[in-house]
N, CA, C and O atoms as a GROMACS GRO file, in nm:
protein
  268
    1UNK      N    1  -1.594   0.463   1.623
    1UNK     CA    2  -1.493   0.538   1.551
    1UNK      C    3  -1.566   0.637   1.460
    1UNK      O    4  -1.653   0.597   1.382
    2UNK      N    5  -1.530   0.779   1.470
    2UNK     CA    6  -1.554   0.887   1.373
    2UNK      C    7  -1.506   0.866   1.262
    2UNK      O    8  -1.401   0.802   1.250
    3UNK      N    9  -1.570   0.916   1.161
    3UNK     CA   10  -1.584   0.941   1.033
    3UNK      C   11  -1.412   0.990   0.984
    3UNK      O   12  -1.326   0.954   0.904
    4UNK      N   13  -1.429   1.082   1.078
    4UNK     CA   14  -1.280   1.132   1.029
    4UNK      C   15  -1.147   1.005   1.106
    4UNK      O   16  -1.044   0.977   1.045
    5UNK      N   17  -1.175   0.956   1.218
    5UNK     CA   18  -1.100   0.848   1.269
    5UNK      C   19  -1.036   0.752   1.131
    5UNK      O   20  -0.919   0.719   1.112
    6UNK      N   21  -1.178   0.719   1.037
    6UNK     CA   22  -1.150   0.614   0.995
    6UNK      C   23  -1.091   0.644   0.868
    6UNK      O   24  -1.068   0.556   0.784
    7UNK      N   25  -1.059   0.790   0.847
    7UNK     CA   26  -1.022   0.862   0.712
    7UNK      C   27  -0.881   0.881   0.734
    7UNK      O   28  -0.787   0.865   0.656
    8UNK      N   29  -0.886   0.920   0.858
    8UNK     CA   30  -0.729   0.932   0.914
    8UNK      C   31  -0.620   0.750   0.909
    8UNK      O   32  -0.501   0.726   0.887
    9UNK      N   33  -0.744   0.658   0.941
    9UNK     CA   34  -0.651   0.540   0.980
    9UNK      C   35  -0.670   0.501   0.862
    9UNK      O   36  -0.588   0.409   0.857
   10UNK      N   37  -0.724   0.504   0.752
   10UNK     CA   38  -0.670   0.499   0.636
   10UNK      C   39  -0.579   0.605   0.533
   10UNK      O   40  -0.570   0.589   0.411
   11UNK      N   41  -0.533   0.682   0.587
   11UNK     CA   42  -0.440   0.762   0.529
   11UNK      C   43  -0.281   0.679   0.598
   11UNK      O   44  -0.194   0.627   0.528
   12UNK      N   45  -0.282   0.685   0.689
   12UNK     CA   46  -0.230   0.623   0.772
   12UNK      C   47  -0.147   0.505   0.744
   12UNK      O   48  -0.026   0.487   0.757
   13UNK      N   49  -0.271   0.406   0.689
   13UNK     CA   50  -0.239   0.286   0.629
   13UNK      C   51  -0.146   0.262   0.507
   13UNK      O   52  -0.043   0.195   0.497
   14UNK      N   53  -0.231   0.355   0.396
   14UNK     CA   54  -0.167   0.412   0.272
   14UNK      C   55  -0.016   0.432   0.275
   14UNK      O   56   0.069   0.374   0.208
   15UNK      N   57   0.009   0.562   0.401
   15UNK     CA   58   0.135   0.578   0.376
   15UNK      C   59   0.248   0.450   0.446
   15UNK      O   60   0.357   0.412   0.403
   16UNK      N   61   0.191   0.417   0.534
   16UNK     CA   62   0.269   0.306   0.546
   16UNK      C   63   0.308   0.190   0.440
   16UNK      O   64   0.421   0.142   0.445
   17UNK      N   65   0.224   0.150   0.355
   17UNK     CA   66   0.210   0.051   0.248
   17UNK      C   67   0.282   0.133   0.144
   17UNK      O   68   0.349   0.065   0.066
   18UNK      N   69   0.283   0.243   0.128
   18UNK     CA   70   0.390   0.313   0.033
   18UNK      C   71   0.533   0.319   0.079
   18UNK      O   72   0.621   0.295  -0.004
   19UNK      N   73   0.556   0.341   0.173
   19UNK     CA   74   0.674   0.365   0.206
   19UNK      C   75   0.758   0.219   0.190
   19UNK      O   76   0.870   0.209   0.140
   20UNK      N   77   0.671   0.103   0.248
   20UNK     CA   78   0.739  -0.012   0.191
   20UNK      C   79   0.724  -0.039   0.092
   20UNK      O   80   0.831  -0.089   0.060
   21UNK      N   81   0.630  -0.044  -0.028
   21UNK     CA   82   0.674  -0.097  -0.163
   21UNK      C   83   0.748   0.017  -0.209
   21UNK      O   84   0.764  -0.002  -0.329
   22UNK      N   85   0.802   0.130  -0.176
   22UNK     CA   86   0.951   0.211  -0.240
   22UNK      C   87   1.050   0.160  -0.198
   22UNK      O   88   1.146   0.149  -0.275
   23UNK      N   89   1.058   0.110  -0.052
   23UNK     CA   90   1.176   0.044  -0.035
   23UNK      C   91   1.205  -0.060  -0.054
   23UNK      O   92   1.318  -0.097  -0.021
   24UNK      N   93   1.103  -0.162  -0.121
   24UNK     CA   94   1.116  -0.280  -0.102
   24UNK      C   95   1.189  -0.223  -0.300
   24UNK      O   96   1.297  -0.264  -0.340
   25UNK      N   97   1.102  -0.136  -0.379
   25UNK     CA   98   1.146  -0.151  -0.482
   25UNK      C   99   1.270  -0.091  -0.548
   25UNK      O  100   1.302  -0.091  -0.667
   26UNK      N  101   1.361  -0.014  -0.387
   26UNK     CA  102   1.501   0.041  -0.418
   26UNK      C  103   1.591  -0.052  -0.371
   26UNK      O  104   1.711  -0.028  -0.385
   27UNK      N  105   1.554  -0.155  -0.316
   27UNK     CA  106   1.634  -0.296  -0.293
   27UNK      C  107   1.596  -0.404  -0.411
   27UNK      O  108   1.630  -0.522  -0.419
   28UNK      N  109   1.541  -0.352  -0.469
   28UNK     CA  110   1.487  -0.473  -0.613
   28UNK      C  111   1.617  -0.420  -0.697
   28UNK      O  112   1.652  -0.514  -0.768
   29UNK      N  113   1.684  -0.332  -0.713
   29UNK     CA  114   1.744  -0.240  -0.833
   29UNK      C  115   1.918  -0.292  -0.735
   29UNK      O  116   2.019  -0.300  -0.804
   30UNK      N  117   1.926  -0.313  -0.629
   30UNK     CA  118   2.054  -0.407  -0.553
   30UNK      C  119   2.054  -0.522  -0.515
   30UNK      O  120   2.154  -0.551  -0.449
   31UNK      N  121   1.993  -0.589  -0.528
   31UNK     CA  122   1.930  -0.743  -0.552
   31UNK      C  123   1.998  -0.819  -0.583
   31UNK      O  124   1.926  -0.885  -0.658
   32UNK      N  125   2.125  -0.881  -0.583
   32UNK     CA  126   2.236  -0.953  -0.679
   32UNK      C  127   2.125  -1.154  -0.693
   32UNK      O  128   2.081  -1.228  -0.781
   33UNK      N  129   2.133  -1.147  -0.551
   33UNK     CA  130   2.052  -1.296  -0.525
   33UNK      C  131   1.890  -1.342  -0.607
   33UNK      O  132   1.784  -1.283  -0.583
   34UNK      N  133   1.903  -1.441  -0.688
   34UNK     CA  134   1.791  -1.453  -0.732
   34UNK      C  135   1.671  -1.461  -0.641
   34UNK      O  136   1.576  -1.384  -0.625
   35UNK      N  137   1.704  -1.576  -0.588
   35UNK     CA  138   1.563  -1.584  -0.501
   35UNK      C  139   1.561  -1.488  -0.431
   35UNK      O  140   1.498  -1.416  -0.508
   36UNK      N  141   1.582  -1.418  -0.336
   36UNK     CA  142   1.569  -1.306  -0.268
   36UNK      C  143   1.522  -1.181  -0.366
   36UNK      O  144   1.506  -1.068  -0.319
   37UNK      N  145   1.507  -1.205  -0.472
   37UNK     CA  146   1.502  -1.048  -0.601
   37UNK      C  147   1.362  -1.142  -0.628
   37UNK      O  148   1.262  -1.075  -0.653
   38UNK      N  149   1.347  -1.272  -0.627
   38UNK     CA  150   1.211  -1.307  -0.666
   38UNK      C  151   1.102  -1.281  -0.552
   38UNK      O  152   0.993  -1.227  -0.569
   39UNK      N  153   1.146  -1.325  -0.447
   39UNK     CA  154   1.055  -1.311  -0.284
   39UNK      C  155   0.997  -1.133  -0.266
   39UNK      O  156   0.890  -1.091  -0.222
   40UNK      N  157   1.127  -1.052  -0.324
   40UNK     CA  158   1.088  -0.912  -0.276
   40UNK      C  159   0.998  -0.857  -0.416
   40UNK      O  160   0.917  -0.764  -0.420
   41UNK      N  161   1.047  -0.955  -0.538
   41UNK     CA  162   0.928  -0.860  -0.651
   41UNK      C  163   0.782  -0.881  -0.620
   41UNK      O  164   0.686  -0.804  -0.627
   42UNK      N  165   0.796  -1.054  -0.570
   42UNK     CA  166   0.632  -1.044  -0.526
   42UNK      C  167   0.623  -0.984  -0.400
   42UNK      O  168   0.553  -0.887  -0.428
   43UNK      N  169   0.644  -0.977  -0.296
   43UNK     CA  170   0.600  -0.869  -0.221
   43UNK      C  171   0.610  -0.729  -0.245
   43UNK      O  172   0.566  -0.654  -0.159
   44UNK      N  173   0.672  -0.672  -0.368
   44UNK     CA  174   0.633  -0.571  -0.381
   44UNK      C  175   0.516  -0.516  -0.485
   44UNK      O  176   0.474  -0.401  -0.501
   45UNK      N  177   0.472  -0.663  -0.562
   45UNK     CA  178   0.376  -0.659  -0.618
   45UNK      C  179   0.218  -0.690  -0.567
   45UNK      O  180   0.118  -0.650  -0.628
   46UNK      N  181   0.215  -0.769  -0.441
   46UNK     CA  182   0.090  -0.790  -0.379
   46UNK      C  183   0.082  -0.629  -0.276
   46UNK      O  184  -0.020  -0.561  -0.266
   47UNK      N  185   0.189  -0.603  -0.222
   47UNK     CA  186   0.211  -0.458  -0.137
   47UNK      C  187   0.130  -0.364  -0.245
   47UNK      O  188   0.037  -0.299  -0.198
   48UNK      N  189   0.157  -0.352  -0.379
   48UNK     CA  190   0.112  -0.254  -0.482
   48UNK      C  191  -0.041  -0.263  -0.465
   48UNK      O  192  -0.101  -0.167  -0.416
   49UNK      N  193  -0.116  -0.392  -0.509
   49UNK     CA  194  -0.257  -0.478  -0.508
   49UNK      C  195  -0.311  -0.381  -0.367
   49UNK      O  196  -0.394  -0.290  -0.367
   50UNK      N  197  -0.236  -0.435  -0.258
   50UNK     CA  198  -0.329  -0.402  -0.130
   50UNK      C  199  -0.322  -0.222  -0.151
   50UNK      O  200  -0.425  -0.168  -0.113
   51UNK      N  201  -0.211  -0.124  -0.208
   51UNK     CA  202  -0.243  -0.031  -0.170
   51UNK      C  203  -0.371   0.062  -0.275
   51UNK      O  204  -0.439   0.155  -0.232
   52UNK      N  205  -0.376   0.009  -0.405
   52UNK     CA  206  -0.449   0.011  -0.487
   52UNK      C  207  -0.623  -0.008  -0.390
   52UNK      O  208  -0.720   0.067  -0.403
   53UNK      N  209  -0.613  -0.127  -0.300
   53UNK     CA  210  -0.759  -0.115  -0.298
   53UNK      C  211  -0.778  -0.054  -0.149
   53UNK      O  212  -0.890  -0.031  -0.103
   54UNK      N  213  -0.664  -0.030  -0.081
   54UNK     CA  214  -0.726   0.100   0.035
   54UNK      C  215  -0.698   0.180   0.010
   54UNK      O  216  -0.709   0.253   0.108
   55UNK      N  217  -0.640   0.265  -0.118
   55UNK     CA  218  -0.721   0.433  -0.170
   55UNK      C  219  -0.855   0.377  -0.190
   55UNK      O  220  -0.941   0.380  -0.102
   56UNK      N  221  -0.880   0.310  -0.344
   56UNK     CA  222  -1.002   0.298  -0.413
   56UNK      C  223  -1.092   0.284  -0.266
   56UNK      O  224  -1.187   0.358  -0.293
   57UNK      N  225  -1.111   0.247  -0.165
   57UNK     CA  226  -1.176   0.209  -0.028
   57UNK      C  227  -1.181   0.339  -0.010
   57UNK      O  228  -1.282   0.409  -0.011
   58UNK      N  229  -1.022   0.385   0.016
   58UNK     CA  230  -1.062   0.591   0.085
   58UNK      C  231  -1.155   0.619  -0.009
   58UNK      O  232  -1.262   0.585   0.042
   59UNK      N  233  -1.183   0.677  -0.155
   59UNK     CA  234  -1.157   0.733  -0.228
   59UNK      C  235  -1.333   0.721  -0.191
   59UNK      O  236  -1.384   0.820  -0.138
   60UNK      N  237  -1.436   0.573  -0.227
   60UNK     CA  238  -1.541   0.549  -0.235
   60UNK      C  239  -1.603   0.595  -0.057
   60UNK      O  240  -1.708   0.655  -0.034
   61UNK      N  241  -1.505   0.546   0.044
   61UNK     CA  242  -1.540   0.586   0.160
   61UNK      C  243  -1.590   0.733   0.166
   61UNK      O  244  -1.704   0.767   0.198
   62UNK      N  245  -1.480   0.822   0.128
   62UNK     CA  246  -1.511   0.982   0.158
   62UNK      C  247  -1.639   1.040   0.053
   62UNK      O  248  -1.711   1.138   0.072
   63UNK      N  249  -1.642   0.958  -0.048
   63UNK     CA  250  -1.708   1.023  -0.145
   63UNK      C  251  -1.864   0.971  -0.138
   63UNK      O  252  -1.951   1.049  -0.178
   64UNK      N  253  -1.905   0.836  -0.088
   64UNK     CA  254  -2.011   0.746  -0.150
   64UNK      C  255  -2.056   0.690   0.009
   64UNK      O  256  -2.138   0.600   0.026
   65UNK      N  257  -2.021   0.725   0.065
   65UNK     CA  258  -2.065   0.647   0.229
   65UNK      C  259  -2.223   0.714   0.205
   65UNK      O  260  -2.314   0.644   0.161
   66UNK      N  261  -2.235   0.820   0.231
   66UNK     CA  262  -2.336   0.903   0.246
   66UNK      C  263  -2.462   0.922   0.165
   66UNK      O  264  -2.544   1.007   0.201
   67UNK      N  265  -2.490   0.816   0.012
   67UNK     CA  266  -2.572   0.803  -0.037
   67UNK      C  267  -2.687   0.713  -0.012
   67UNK      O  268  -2.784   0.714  -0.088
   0.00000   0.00000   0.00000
């Protein structure tokens, strides 16, 4: 896999992992059911975690591979 392959399949990734913790967190705000409002805050809080560390991954990838 190219350099750019693996820049792309992490962009890729990113937006996928965004798109669900927005939706997971515009169904947190219609939520009437407890447990179901508890199940989706933590998945939208470990969803947050993972997307946090595949930028910081892009971010060091594009910038720091090469030293």
């Amino acid at each position: 896999m190219s350099d750019s392959d693996t820049v792309k399949l992490l962009r890729e990734c990113i937006s996928g992992i965004q798109m669900a913790v927005f939706s997971v967190d515009e169904l947190l705000e219609k939520v009437t059911h407890k447990n179901l409002y508890e199940i989706l805050k933590k998945y939208s809080k470990n969803n947050s975690l993972i997307l946090i560390f595949l930028i910081s991954y892009k971010v060091y990838y594009v910038n720091f591979r090469n030293i």
